[in-house]
C-alpha atoms as one frame of an Amber mdcrd trajectory, in Angstrom:
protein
 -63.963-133.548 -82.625 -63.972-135.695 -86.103 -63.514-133.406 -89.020 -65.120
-135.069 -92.091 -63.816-133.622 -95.335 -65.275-133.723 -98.879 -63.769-133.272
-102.404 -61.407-135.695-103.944 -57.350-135.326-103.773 -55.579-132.562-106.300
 -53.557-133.735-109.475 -49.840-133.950-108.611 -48.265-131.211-110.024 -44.663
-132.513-109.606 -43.297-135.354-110.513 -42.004-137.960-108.050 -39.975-141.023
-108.990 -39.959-144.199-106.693 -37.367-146.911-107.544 -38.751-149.964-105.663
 -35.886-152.819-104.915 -36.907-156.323-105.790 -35.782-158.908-102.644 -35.290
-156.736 -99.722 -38.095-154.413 -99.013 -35.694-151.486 -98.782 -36.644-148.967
-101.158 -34.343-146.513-103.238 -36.302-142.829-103.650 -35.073-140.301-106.083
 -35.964-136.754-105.386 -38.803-134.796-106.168 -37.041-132.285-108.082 -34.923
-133.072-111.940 -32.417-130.305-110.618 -32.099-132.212-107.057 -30.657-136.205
-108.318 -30.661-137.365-104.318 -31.838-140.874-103.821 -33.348-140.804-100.759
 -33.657-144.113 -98.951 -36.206-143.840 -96.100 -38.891-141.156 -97.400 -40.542
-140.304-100.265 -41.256-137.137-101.626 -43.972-135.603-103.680 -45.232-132.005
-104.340 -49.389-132.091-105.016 -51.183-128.841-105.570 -48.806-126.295-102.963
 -48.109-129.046-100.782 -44.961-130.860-100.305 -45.468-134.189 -98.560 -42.889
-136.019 -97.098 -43.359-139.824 -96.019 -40.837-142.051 -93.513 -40.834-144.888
 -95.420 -38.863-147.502 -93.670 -41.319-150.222 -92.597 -39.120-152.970 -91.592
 -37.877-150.209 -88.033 -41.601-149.096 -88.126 -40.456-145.515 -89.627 -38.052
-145.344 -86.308 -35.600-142.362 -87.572 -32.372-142.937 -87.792 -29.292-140.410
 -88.411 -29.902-141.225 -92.453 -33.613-140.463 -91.972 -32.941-137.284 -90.468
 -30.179-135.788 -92.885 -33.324-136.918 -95.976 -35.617-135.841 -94.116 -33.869
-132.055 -92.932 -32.382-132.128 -96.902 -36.189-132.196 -98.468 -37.744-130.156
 -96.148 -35.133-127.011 -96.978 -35.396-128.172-100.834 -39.168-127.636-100.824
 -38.831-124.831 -98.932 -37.444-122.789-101.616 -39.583-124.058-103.981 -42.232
-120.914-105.118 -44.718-123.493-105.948 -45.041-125.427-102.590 -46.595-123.167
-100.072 -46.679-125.754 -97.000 -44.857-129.269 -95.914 -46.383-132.203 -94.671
 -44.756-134.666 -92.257 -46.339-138.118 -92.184 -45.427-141.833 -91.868 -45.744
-144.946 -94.530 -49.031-146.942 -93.328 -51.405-146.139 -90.609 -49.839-147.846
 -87.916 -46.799-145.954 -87.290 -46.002-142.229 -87.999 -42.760-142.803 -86.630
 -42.021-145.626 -83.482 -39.444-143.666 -82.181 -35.408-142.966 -83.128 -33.718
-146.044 -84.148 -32.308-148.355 -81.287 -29.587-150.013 -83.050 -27.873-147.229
 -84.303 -27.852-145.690 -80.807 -27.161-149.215 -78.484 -23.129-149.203 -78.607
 -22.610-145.625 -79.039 -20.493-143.912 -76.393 -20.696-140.424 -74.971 -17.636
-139.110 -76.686 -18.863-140.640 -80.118 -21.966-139.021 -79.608 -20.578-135.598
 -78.361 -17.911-135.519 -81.399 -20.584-136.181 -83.995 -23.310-134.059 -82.548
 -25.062-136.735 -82.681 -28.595-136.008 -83.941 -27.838-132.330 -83.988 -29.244
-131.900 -87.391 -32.697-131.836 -86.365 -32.485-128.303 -85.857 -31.997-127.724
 -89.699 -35.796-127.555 -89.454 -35.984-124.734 -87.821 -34.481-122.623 -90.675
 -37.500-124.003 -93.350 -39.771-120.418 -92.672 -42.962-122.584 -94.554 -45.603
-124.513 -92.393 -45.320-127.553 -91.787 -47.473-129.449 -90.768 -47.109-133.038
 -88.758 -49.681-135.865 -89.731 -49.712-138.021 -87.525 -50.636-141.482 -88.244
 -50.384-144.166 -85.548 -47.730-144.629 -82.694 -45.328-141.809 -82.461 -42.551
-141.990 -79.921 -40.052-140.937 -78.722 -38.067-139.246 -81.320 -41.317-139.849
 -83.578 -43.049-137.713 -81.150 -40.166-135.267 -81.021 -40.433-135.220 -84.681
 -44.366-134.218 -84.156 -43.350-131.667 -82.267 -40.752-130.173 -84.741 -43.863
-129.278 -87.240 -45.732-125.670 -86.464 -49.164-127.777 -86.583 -50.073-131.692
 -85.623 -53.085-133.287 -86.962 -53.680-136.545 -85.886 -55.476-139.765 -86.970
 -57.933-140.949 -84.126 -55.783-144.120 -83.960 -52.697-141.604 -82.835 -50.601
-142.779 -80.053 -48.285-140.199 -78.616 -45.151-140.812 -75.984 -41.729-140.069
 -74.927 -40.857-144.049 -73.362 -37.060-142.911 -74.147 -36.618-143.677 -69.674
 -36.716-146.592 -70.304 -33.913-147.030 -72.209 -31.441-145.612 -69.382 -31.539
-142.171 -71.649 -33.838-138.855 -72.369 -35.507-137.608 -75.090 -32.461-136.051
 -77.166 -34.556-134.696 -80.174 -36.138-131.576 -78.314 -38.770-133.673 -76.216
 -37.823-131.812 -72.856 -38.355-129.054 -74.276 -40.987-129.011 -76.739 -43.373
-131.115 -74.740 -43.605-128.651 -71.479 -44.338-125.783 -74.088 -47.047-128.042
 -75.428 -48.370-129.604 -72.555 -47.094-128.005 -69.592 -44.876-129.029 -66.530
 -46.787-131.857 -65.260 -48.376-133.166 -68.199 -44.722-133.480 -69.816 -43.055
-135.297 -66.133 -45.773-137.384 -66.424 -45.079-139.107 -70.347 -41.740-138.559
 -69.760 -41.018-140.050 -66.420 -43.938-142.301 -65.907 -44.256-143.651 -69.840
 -47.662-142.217 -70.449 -49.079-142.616 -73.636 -51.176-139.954 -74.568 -54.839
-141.083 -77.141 -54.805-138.873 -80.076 -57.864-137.030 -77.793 -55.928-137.088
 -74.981 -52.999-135.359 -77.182 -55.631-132.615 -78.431 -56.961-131.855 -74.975
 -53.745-131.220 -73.330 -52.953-129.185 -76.456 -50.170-130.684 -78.535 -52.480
-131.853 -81.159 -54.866-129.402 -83.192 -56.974-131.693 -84.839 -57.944-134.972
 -84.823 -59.323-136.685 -87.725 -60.636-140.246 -89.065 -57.727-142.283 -90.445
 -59.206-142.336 -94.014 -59.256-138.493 -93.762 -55.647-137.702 -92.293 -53.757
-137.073 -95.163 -57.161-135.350 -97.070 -57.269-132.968 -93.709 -53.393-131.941
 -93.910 -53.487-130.884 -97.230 -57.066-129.163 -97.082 -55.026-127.187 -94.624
 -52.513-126.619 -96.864 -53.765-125.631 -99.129 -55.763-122.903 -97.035 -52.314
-121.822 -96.242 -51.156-121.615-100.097 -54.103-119.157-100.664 -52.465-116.432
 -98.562 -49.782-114.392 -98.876 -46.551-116.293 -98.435 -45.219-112.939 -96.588
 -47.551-112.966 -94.036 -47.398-116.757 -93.426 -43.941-116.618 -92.904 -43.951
-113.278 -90.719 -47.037-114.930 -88.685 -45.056-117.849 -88.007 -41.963-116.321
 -87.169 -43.725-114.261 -84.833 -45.147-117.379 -83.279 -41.694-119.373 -82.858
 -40.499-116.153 -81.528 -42.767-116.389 -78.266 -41.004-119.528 -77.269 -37.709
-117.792 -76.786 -38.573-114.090 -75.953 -40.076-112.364 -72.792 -43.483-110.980
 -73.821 -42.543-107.782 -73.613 -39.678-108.331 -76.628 -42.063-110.472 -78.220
 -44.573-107.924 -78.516 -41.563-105.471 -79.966 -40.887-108.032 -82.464 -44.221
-108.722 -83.517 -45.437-104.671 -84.387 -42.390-104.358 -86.060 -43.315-107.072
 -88.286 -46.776-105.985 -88.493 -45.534-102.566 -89.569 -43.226-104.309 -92.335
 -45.807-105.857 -93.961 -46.981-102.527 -95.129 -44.164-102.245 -97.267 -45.830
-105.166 -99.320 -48.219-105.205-102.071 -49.716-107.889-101.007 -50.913-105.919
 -98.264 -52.308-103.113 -99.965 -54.282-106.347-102.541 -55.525-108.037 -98.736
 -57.073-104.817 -97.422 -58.332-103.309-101.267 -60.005-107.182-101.551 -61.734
-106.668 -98.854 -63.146-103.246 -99.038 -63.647-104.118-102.490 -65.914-107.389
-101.725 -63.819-109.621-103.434 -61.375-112.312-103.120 -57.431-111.343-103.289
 -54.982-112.509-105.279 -51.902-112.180-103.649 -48.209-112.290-105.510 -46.034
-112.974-102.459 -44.681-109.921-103.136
C-alpha cells in the first residue's frame, strides 16, 4: 500500500560540505562532522533533524559498491552512530534509478581466490553490525546484488514503487558474498531466496513487500520524506529501548527461541534500571507525552 506523507522536510541541523570536481563527474565529499576531516569519495553525508542520511553517490558505476564505498560507507555509519544528536541512519542511493546496481565488477574481474582470501575481501561489511542505531534502507530503484545485500544490512527497507530487487550475482560464475545467502532466506524464506538467487528473479518493490523483505513501499517523490518521518518516530523514544529492542531483534537470527526468550526478559528487566522507564510509564498514567533523556 502507497503511504502518502504531508509536512515539508526539517532544517538541517548539521552541516555538510560537498566539494564538486569540475571535468570528471567524480565528486570529492568532506565529512559531516568539523572533528571528522574524511573526504569521502562515493557518498555524501548529512545529519537533518535526528537523522543521519547517507547517499552512494557514484553515478558513472550506477552506485555499484566497491571496496572504497564500503570502508565510507561502514566509517560514517559508526561516526553517526555515536553522535547523541542523530537517533537513526538512512541508507539510500544518488537519483531514483539506482539505490545501488550491485558490487562493482571491475574491481572484482581479475581477482584471484588467494587475493581475495588474504584481504578478506569485502569483509568489512560486517562493521555494520556493531552501529546499535536503526537504520533504515531506502531503497530507490534497482538494487542488486551486493546493492540488495546492502538492503538487507539495514534493520528496516522502505522502498520506492519503482524498486527493483535481485541477487543476478550466478551469473557471473560467483555467489552473493555480501550476506545474500543468508540474509535473503531469513527474509524471504527457502524457496523464495533459491528462486532470485538461482533462477535471477527480480523481485517488484510489491513483490519485495509481500514476500516480506520490504516494509513499506512508497511513491518515489515520497521515499526519502517516508524514511525520515520514520526516523524521526524513532528519535522520539528512548534511545535505550531502541537499542535494547533491536538488539533483541538481531538476536533471534542467531539464537534458539528458547535463549532468545532468556535474552530478551533479561533486557526487559534492565530497562528498569532506567529513568527513562520510570518517565515512559509516569507519561502515561499521567496522560501526557514523555520526554525521555536516554538515560
Amino acid at each position: 500500500m502507497l503511504a502518502a506523507l504531508s509536512g515539508a522536510r526539517g532544517r538541517v541541523l548539521a552541516r555538510t560540505y560537498c566539494l564538486q570536481a569540475s571535468a570528471s563527474s567524480a565528486q570529492w565529499f568532506r565529512s559531516f562532522s568539523d572533528q571528522d576531516a574524511t573526504n569521502y569519495r562515493t557518498i555524501r553525508v548529512e545529519v537533518e533533524d535526528a537523522a543521519g542520511t547517507i547517499t552512494i553517490c557514484r553515478p558513472k558505476a550506477l552506485n555499484a559498491v566497491n571496496t572504497l564505498a564500503m570502508e565510507e560507507i561502514v566509517h560514517a555509519a559508526r561516526a553517526l552512530d555515536k553522535r547523541p544528536d542523530v537517533k537513526a541512519l538512512i541508507i539510500t542511493g544518488e537519483g531514483p534509478k539506482y539505490f545501488a546496481a550491485g558490487a562493482d565488477i571491475k574491481e572484482m574481474a581479475d581477482q584471484t581466490y588467494d587475493e581475495a582470501y588474504h584481504k578478506r575481501f569485502m569483509e568489512g561489511w560486517t562493521g555494520l553490525a556493531a552501529v546499535r542505531k536503526p537504520i533504515i534502507a531506502a531503497v530507490n530503484g534497482y538494487a542488486l546484488g551486493g546493492g540488495c545485500e546492502v538492503a538487507m544490512m539495514a534493520d528496516i527497507i522502505i522502498a520506492s514503487e519503482n524498486a527493483v530487487f535481485g541477487q543476478p550475482e550466478v551469473n557471473l560464475g560467483v555467489i552473493p558474498g555480501m550476506g545474500g545467502t543468508q540474509r535473503l532466506i531469513r527474509a524471504v524464506g527457502k524457496s523464495k531466496a533459491m528462486d532470485i538467487i538461482l533462477c535471477d528473479v527480480r523481485l517488484t518493490a510489491f513483490e519485495a513487500q509481500a514476500s516480506g523483505l520490504v516494509s513499506r513501499v512508497v511513491y518515489t517523490d515520497q521515499l526519502m520524506a517516508e524514511a525520515r518521518s520514520m526516523a524521526a518516530r524513532i528519535a522520539s523514544l528512548s534511545a535505550l529501548a531502541v537499542a535494547k529492542a533491536k538488539d533483541c531483534i538481531n538476536r533471534a537470527y542467531e539464537v534458539p527461541l528458547s535463549e532468545g526468550l532468556r535474552y530478551e526478559q533479561r533486557e526487559f528487566w534492565s530497562a528498569f534500571a532506567t529513568e527513562d522507564q520510570k518517565e515512559g510509564m509516569h507519561a502515561f498514567l499521567n496522560k501526557r507525552n514523555p520526554s525521555f533523556k536516554d538515560r
